[in-house]
C-alpha positions as CSV (number, residue, x, y, z in Angstrom):
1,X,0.8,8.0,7.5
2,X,-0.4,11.6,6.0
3,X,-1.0,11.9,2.4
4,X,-1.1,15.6,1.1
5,X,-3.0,15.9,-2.5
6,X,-3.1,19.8,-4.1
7,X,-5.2,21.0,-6.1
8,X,-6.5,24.2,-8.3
9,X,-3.2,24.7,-10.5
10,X,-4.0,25.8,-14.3
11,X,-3.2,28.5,-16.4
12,X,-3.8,32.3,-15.8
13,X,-3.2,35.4,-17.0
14,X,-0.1,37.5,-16.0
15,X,-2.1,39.9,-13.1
16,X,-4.5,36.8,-12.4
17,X,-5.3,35.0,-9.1
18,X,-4.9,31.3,-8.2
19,X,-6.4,29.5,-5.0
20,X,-4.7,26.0,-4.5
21,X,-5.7,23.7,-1.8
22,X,-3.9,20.6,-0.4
23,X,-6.3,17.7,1.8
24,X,-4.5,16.1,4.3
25,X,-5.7,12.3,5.6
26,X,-4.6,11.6,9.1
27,X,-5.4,12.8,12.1
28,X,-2.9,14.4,13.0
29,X,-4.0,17.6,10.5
30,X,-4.8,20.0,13.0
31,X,-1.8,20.1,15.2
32,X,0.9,19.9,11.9
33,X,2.6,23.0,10.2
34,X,1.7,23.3,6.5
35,X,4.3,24.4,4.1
36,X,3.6,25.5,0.7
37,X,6.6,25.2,-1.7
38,X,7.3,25.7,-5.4
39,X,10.0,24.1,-8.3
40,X,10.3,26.1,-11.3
41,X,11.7,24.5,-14.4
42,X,15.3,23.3,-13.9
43,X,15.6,25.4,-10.6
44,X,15.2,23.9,-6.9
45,X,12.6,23.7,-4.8
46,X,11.5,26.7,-3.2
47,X,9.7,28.1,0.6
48,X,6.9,30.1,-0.2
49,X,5.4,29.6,3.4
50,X,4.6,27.8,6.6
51,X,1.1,28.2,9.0
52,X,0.5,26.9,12.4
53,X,-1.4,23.6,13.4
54,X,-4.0,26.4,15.0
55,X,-3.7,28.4,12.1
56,X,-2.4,31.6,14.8
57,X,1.1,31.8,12.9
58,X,2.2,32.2,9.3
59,X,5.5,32.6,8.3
60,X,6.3,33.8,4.4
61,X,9.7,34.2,2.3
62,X,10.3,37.2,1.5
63,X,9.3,36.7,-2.0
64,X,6.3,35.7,-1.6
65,X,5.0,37.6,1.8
66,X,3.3,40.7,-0.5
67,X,1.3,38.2,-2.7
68,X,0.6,35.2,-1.6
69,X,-1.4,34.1,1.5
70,X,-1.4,30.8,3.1
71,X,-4.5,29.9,5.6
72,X,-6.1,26.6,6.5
73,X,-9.7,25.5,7.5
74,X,-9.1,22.7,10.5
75,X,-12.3,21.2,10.3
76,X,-11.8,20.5,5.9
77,X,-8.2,19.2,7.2
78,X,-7.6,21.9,4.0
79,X,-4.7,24.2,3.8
80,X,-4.5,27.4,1.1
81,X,-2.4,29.2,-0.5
82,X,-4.0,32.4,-2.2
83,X,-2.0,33.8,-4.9
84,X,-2.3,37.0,-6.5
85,X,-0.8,39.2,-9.0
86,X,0.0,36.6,-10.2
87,X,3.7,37.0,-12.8
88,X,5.1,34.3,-15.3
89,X,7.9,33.8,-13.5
90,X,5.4,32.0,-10.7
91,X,4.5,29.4,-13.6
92,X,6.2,26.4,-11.0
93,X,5.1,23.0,-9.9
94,X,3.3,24.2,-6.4
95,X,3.5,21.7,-3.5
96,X,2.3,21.7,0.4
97,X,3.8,19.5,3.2
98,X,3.6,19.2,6.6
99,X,5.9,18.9,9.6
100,X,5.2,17.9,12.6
101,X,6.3,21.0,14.4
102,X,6.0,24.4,14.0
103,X,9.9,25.9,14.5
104,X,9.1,29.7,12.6
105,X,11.9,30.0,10.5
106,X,13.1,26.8,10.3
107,X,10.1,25.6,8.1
108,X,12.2,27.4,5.1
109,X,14.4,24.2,5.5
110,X,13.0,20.5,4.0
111,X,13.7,18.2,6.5
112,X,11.3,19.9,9.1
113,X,8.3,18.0,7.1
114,X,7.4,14.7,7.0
115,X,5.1,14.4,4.1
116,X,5.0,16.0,1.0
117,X,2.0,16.1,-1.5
118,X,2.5,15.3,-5.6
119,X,2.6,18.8,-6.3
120,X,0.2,20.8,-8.7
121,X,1.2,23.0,-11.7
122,X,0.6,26.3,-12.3
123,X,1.5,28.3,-15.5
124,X,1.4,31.6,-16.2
125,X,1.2,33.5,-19.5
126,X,2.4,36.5,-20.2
């Protein structure tokens, strides 16, 4: 079992920067990919990005490839996702998961993870 808590939502500025973070328990950590994903109001939830187990291989929608940046410290069993530029229409419930392989990209679709974490919200005002 793999429990995922984020962490570091709030409110910013339109133009501001957010770090979130997500701790994984297990130890399995180092060898899962780590998807970050967001659900706006009344919209579905959404791939932002995927990183390796070693970290070596990120894999970003479109969308989110120029701003955000997803990187992970094995050792905290920590993944990140650094957002920046930050618009309102990023104000989303953020959450990570992770999957027990990493498949490139596949990780856009759900079923390749196995846990998901509670989410954390992020607002931003305009």
């Amino acid at each position: 079992q793999v429990e995922l808590v984020e962490s570091g939502g709030g409110l910013v500025q339109a133009g501001g920067s957010l770090r979130l973070s997500c701790v994984a328990s297990g130890r399995t950590f180092s060898t899962s990919a780590m998807g970050w994903f967001r659900r706006a109001p009344v919209k579905q939830r959404y791939f932002l990005g995927v990183i390796s187990g070693d970290g070596d291989i990120t894999y970003y929608a479109e969308s989110a490839k120029d701003r955000f940046t997803i990187s992970r410290d094995n050792a905290k069993n920590t993944v990140y996702l650094q957002m920046n530029s930050l618009r309102p229409e990023d104000t989303a419930v953020y959450y990570c998961a992770a999957g027990p392989v990493y498949r490139g990209s596949l990780m856009r679709i759900e079923y390749n993870y196995h846990y998901w974490g509670e989410g954390t919200q992020v607002t931003v005002s305009s």
